[in-house]
Each structure stands twice: as structure tokens, then as C-alpha cells.
C-alpha positions in Angstrom: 0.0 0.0 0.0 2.7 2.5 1.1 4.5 1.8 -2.2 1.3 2.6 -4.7 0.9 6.0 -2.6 4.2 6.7 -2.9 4.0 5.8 -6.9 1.1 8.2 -7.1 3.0 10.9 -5.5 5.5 10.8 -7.8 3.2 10.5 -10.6 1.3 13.9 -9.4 4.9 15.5 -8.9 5.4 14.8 -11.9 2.4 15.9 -14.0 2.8 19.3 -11.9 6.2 19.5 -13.0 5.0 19.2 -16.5 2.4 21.6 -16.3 5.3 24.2 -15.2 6.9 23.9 -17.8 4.4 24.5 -20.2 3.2 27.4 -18.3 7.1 29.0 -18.7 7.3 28.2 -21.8 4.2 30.4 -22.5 5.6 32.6 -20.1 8.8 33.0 -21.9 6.9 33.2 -25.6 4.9 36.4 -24.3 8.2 37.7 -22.8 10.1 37.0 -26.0 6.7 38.6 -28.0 6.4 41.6 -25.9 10.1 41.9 -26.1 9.3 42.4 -30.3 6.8 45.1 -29.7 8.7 47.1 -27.0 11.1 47.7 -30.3 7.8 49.2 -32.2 7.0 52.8 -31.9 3.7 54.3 -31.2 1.3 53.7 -33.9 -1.8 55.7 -34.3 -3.2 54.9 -37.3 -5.4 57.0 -39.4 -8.4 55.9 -40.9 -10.6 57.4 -43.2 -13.9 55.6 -42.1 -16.2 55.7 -38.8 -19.1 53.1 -38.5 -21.7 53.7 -36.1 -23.0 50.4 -35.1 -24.7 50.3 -31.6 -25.5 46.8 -32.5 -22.6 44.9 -32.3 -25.1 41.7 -34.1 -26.8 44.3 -36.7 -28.6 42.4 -39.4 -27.7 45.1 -41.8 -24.0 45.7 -41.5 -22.8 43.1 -39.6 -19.1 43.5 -38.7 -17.5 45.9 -41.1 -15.2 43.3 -42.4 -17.6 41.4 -43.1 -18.9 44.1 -45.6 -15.9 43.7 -47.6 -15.4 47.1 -48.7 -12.9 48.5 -46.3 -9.3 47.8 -45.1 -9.5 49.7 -41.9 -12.2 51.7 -40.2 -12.9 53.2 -36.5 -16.3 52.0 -34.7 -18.3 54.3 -32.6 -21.4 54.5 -30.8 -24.4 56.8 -31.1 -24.0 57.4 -27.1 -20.3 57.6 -27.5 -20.7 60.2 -30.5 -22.8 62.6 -28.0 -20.7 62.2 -24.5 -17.3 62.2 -26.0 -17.9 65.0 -28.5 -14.7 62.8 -31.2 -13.4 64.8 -33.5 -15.4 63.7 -37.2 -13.0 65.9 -39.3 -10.5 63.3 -39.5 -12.5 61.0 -41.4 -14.0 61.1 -45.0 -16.8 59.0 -44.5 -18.8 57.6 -41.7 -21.2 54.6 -42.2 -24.7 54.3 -40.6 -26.6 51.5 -40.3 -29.2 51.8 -36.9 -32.5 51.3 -37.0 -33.0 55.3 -35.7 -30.7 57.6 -34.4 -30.5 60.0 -31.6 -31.4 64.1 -32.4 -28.2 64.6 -30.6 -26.1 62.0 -33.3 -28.2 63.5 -35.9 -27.1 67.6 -35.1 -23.2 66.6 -35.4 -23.7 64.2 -38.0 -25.4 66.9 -40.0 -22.7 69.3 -38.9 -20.0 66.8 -39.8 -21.4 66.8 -43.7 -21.4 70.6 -43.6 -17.6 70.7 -42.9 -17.0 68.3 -45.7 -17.7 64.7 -44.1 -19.5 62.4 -45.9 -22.2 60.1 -44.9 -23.4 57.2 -45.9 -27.4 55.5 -44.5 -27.7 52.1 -45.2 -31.2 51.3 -43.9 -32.6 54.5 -44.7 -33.4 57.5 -42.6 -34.3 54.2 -40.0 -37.1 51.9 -40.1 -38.3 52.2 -36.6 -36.8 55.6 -36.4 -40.6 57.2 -35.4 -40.9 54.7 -32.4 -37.4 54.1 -31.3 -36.0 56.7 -30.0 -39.0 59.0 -30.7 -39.3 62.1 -28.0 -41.9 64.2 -30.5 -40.1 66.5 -32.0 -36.5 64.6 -33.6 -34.0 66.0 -35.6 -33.4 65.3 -39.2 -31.1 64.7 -41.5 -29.6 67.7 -44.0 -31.1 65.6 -46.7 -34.2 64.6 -44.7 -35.4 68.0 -44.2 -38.8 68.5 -46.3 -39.3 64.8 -47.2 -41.0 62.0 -45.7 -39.8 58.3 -45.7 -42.2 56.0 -47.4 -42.7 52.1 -47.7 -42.9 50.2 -50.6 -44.7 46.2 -50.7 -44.1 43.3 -53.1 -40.9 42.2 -54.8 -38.8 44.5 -56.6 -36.1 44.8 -59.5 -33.1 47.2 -59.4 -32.2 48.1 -62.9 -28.8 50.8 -62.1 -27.5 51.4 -65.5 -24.0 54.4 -65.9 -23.8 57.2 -66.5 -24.3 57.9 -62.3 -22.5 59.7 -60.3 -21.8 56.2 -58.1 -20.2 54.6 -61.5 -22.5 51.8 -60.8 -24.0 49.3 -62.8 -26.4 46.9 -60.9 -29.5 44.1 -62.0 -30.9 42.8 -58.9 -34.2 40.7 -58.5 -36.6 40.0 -55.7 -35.3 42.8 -53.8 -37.7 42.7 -49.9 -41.0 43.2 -50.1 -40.6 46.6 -47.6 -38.0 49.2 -48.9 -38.1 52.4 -47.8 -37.5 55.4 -50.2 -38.0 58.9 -50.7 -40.9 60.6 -52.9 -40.8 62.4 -55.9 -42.9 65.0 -55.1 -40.6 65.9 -52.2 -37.4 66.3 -53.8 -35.1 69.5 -54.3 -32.3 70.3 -56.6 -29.9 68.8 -54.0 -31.3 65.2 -54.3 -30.4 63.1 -57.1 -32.1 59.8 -58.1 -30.4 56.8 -59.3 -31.3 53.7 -60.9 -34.8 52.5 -61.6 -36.8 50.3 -59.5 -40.2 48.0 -60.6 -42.6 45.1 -59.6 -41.2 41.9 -60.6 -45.4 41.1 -61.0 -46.7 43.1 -63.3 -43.5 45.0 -64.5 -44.6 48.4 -63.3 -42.0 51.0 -63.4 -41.8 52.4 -59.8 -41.8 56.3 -60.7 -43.0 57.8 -57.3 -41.0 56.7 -54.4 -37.0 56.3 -54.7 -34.7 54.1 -52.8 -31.3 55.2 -54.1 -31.0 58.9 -53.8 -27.2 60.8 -53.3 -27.9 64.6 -51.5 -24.9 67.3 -52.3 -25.8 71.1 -51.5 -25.8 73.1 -54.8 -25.8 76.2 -52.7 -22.7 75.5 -50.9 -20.9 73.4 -52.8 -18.1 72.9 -50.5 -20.0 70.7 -48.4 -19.9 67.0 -48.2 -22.6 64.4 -49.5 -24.9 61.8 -47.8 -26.5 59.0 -49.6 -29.6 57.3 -49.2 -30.0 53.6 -49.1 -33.6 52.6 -47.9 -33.3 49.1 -48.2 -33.3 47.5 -44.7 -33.1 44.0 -45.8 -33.2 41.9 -49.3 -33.5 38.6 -49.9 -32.7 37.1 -54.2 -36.3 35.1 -54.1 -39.6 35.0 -53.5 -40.7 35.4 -49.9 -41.0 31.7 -48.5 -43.2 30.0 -46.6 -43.2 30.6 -42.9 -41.9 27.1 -42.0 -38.9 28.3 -44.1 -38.3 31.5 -41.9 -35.2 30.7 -40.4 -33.5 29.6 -44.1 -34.4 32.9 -45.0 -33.8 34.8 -42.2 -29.9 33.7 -43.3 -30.3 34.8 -47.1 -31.5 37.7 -45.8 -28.0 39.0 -44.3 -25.9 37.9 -47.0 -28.0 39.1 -49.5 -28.8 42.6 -47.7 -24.7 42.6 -47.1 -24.3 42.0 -50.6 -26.2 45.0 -51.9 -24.6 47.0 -49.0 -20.8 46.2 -50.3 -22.2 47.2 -53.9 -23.6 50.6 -53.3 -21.0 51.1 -50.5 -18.3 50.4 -52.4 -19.3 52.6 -55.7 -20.0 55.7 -53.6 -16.2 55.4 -51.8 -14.3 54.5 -54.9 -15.8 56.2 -57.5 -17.7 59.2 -56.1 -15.4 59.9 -53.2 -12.1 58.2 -54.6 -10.8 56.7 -51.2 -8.6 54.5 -53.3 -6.2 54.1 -50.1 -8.9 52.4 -48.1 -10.8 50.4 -50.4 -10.5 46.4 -50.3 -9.4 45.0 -53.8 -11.5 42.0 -55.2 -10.3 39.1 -53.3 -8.9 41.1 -50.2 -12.0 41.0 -47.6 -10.4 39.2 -45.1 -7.7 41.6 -45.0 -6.7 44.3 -42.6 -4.5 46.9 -44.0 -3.4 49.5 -41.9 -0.7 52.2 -41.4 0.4 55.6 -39.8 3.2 58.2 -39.7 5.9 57.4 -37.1 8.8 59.6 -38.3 8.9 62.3 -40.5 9.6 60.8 -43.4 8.2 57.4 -42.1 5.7 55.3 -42.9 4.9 52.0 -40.6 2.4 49.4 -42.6 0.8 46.5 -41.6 -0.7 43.3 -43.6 -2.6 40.6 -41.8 -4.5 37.9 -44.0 -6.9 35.8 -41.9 -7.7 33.8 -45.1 -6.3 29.9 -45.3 -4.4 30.9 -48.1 -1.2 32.9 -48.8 -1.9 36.0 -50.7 0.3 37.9 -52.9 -1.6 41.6 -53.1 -1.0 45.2 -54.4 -0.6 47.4 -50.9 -1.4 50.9 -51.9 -0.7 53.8 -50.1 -1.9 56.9 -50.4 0.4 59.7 -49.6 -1.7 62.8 -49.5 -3.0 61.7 -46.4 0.3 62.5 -44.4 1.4 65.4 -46.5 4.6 63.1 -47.8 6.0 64.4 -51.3 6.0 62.5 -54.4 9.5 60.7 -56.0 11.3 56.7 -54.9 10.7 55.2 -51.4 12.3 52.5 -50.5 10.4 49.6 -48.4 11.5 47.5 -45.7 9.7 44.2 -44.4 10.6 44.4 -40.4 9.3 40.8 -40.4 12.2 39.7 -41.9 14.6 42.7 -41.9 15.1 43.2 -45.4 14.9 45.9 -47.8 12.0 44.8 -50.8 12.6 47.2 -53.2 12.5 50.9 -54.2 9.4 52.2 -55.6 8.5 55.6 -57.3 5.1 56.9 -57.1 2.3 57.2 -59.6 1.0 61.2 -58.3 0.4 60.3 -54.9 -0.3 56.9 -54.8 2.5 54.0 -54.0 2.0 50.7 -54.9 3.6 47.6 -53.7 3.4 44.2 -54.1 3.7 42.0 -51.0 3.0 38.0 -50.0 1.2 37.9 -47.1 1.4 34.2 -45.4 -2.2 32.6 -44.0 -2.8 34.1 -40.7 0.5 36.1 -41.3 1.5 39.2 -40.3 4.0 41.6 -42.7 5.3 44.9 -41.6 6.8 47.5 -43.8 8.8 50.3 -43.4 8.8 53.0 -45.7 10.7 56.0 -46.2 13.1 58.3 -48.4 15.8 58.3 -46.5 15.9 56.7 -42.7 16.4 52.7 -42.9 15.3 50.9 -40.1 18.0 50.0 -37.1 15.9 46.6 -36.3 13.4 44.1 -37.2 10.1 42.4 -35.5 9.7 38.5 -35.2 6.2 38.6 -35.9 5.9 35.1 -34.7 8.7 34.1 -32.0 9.9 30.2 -31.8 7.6 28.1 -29.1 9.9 27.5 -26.5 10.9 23.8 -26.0 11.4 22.8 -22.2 14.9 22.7 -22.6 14.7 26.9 -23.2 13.2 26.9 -20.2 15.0 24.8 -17.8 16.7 27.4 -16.1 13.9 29.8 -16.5 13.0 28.7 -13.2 14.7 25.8 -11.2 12.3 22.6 -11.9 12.1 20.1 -8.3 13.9 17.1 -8.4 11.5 14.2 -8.2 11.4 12.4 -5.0 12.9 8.6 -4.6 10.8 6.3 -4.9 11.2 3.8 -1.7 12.4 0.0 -1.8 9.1 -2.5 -2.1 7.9 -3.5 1.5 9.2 -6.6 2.2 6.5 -9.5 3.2 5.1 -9.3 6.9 6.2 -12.7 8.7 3.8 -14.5 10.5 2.5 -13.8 14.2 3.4 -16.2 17.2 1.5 -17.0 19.6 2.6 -15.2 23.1 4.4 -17.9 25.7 1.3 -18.5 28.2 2.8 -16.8 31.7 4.2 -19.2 34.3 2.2 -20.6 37.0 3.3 -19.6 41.0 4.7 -22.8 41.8 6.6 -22.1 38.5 8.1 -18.4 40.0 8.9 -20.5 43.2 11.0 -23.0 41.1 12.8 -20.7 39.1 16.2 -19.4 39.6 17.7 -17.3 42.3 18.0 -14.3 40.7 14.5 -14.0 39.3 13.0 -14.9 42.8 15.2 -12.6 44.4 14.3 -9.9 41.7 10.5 -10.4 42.5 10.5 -10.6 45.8 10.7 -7.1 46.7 8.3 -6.2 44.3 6.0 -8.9 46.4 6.7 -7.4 49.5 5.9 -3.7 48.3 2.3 -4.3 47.3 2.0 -6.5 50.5 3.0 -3.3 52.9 0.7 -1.1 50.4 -2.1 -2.8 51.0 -1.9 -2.8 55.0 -1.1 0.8 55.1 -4.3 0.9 52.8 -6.5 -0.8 56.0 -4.9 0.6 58.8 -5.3 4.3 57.2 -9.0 3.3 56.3 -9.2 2.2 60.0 -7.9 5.8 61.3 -9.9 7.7 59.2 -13.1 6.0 60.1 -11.9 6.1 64.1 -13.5 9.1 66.3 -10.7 10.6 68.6 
């Protein structure tokens, strides 16, 4: 018995020991990482796109890399947007997709366009925007002021054919049976419609509502632009039965997304040009992202979250930190070499870069100042033989000799009779004797005391 506990003991010492090392060698990975990124300077990227999502689930926009249009973007909330009071100026376009939005979000968002921001309402002016956050008297949008936001009912066609100011060209069928859109009637000289919209059954032209209209001040040109999407979900079929309603509750958010990444993507590229933040065909799962460490330095990095190595064109685009035209050359600090020297085509710089799966690159670029070290995006594992003096490890405890077998018990020696004690030898008689004679004058001390005590004097 006392050897299995003993076995287990050592057993337990040394799973423990074990699990020490593997918790070093973590240890000593996120040492040996954090040791990488202590070498980095501080990187405040810029980008040129806000998103508004209180919903962190919306069925509408989802994620914003899972819209597929841009490389990097900022989130923000509609609370955040009124209590922090962020500077908008910084950014050239801010998406919105809520089902309403606050009076206070909607003052600096309309302030925001006046400046020169852009805006972008995917969902319309807000479905529920009348019930939501309704407290009687809300504010509206620059390009909401006058109009009214109508439904239309039954299955739809888009029909976008260019010349448009988007550049878009778009056939779409069985659009949702509820869009939202704008009215004729109610339109000024700063709206423009685009594309045409009709019933898939009969074919009727839809003439007096509009679900695709781009708003720009003619007054005051100088101002930015806000467009109007009033679709708040699409499907590519026929509504289904209700027992199919959770099928289609799916095809509804990749279809919606898909006409999101279409009309999103035509306003920033062609309309706005954002060429720096746009993601190329094949790039969704990209993030792309870079800022101004130096003067005359630009820090860049690539992850690709696809299974796949990619090989991709990174463009940067220089206007955006006041950095002249002429030959840069690049660095990779994943690897510390120099890629090449590129020249630039106006202000944009294009260069092509493999990106592993889950990889990470990060370039340098600059005119003149090459970079005095180089990240290991990825540090080794450590093996437990990295980390054996990382902290001492407890030598395991001997492991003790089997127990040999117990021998069998005897049966005691009965004790020896009285005549027995008499018989026996001198020495144990005399050795007894006293002994005898002590308990003999205890017990008539015993009576005679008894006696006394029990006497009257």
C-alpha cells in the first residue's frame, strides 16, 4: 500500500512538474513577443472611415469586415458620439446603419457633412426611427429636411445602369418586399435619383418613391454628400413560406450585405475616390493599416486571416500625411530586409507584398531613414529545454524500496504458574521478591489508614 501512494505521488509531482513547464514556456513566448513590440514605436493609425454600429449583431452591416469594402475603419457608438464629443473631421466618411438615431447624433452628423464629411445610410433615414428613440419633435437629416420616408410592398427589381454619379452598374431581382424610399414629389435640386426600380409582377415601373438617392448642397458646394439607401433587408427570391423562416432569415443578411458592399463600395471609390482604403477583389479578409511614425516614415501592416497565402498590391496613399511625391524605398521588419525601391504614380505607391495565411508583414517605408531593427512577428515556441533554467524545476522524490513481506504472528508464551516463580532461579526470585513485598506493605497501610480515618478521637 505504502509503495502505490508513494507511486502516485511521484506520478502527481510529476504531471505538476509538466504543467510548469508548459506554463514558462508560455511565459517565456509572451516575454520573448512583448520583447518584439517594446522595439515598435507608437502607432496611431489614421483611418478614413467611422461606423456607427450600436448593434454589435446588426442584421444590416454586420461587422465591417464582413462588408468587404474597407481595409481599416474606427467603430463608434451613437452614445459615444454625444458624451465624448470625437473629432469627425479626421474621417472622410462615416457609415450608418441603426434602425434610428438619436437628435443629438443626428445635429453633429449633419454638422459633420457641412464641414465636408461624408455620410453614408444604409437602412434609410431608420425603419423604426418614429418609435425608437421617438421624443416628439427629432431632428433630421440635411437631406431629410422636407421629405417623408415611405414604404414600398411586393418584390422589386433594381435596374442601375452608368452614367451615375456612383459609377455603378447593378440588375438585382426580388429585392424585400418593404423598402423604404423617398418621394418624388418631395425632392429639391440637392437630391439626385439613381437607378430604376419596378414590380417583378406586373413589371410596373416604380416612378414615385425612390430608394437610391445621393444629396450634395448646390448652394454650398463645398460641403460634403450623404447617400440614401432605404433598403433595410433583401433577400434574391420569393418570400418563403413561414416554415422556411429561419433559411431565409440567413439569405436575408448575406443578400442585404451583398447590396450593402455594392452601393458602399461605388460611392467610396468612385464618387469619393478613397482608393487608399478600399479592399481589392479578393482582399475581404484583409486588414490593412498604417500611420506616420517619423517624419519621413511610414509603418504598414498586412494581416491575412484567409487559409491561403496572398500575394496583393498594398497601396498607399500619400496625400494623407502630407509626404511628397519621388522613390521610397520599403523594408519588411518581419524579416529585416529591404523589398525594393518604388516611385510613385501622383500620390499613390503601390507595392506588391506575400502575405502568409494568418500572417502578419510589416513595412517600413521612407526616403531616406532605414530601419535600425526588425520584429519577429511570430517568435519560436519554447521547447522545455529553453526553459529549464527559467525557473529551477524540483527534483523528483525517490521512490522507496518495495515493502518486504510481513512474517507471521506467534503465539505469546502463556505466563508461568506460581509454583513455577517459586521454582525458578535465584536471581529471578530474588528480583520479584521485593516487588511482592511492596504491594503486601501497600495494602496494609491501605486498611490501617481506612481504620484511622473512620476512628473518632
Amino acid at each position: 500500500m505504502i509503495y502505490e501512494k508513494c507511486l502516485a505521488f511521484r506520478n502527481e509531482h510529476a504531471r505538476r512538474n509538466a504543467q510548469r513547464l508548459f506554463g514558462e514556456a508560455q511565459e517565456m513566448l509572451l516575454r520573448n513577443i512583448n520583447e518584439e513590440l517594446e522595439k515598435l514605436p507608437v502607432f496611431k493609425p489614421k483611418p478614413e472611415v467611422l461606423v456607427i454600429r450600436d448593434n454589435p449583431i446588426s442584421v444590416q452591416l454586420g461587422l465591417c469586415s464582413e462588408l468587404g469594402v474597407f481595409n481599416e475603419w474606427d467603430t463608434i457608438s451613437q452614445k459615444a458620439i454625444v458624451t465624448e464629443n470625437p473629432d469627425l473631421s479626421q474621417y472622410k466618411l462615416i457609415v450608418a446603419s441603426e434602425d434610428s438615431y438619436l437628435s443629438g447624433v443626428v445635429e453633429i452628423l449633419n454638422q459633420y457633412v457641412k464641414e465636408g464629411g461624408n455620410l453614408i445610410l444604409l437602412g434609410g433615414f431608420g425603419w423604426a426611427q418614429d418609435n425608437y428613440y421617438y421624443n416628439g419633435s427629432r431632428t433630421k437629416f440635411l437631406n431629410e429636411v422636407g421629405v417623408t420616408q415611405e414604404h414600398i410592398w411586393g418584390d422589386v427589381l433594381i435596374d442601375i445602369d452608368e452614367p451615375n454619379p456612383l459609377g455603378l452598374s447593378l440588375i438585382y431581382e426580388h429585392l424585400s418586399s418593404s423598402l423604404l424610399g423617398i418621394p418624388t414629389s418631395q425632392l429639391t435640386s440637392n437630391h439626385e435619383i439613381i437607378g430604376d426600380f419596378s414590380f417583378m409582377d406586373p413589371g410596373i415601373l416604380i416612378e414615385d418613391v425612390n430608394p437610391l438617392v445621393l444629396y450634395h448642397s448646390k448652394v454650398n458646394p463645398e460641403e460634403g454628400s450623404i447617400l440614401y439607401w432605404g433598403v433595410p433587408k433583401s433577400n434574391s427570391h420569393p418570400l418563403p413560406e413561414y416554415e422556411d423562416v429561419v433559411e431565409s432569415f440567413i439569405d436575408e443578411m448575406n443578400y442585404t450585405r451583398y447590396l450593402y458592399r455594392a452601393i458602399t463600395k461605388a460611392y467610396a471609390d468612385n464618387y469619393l475616390e478613397m482608393k487608399g482604403s478600399l479592399a481589392k477583389v479578393g482582399e475581404e479578409n484583409l486588414i490593412i493599416t498604417q500611420a506616420q511614425i517619423e517624419e519621413d516614415v511610414i509603418l504598414a501592416g498586412i494581416s491575412n486571416f484567409n487559409d491561403n497565402s496572398m500575394e496583393i498590391e498594398y497601396c498607399l496613399d500619400l496625400s494623407r500625411f502630407d509626404l511628397e511625391t519621388g522613390i521610397y524605398d520599403v523594408y519588411s521588419l518581419d524579416n529585416g530586409s529591404l523589398i525594393g525601391k518604388y516611385e510613385t504614380d501622383e500620390y499613390m505607391l503601390e507595392v506588391s507584398i506575400v502575405v502568409e495565411s494568418q500572417g502578419t508583414r510589416l513595412l517600413w517605408i521612407t526616403k531616406e531613414h532605414s530601419p535600425e531593427y526588425s520584429i519577429k512577428i511570430f517568435p519560436r515556441i519554447p521547447s522545455d529545454e529553453d526553459v529549464e533554467d527559467f525557473w529551477p524545476v524540483e527534483e523528483q522524490p525517490p521512490l522507496p524500496e518495495p515493502e518486504p513481506e510481513p512474517e507471521p504472528e506467534q503465539e505469546p508464551e502463556p505466563e508461568p504458574e506460581l509454583e513455577q516463580l517459586v521454582e525458578a532461579e535465584d536471581e529471578t526470585w530474588i528480583s520479584g521478591y521485593p516487588i511482592a513485598s511492596f504491594f503486601l506493605a501497600l495494602i496494609i497501610f491501605t486498611l490501617i489508614r481506612k481504620r484511622w480515618i473512620s476512628q473518632p478521637f
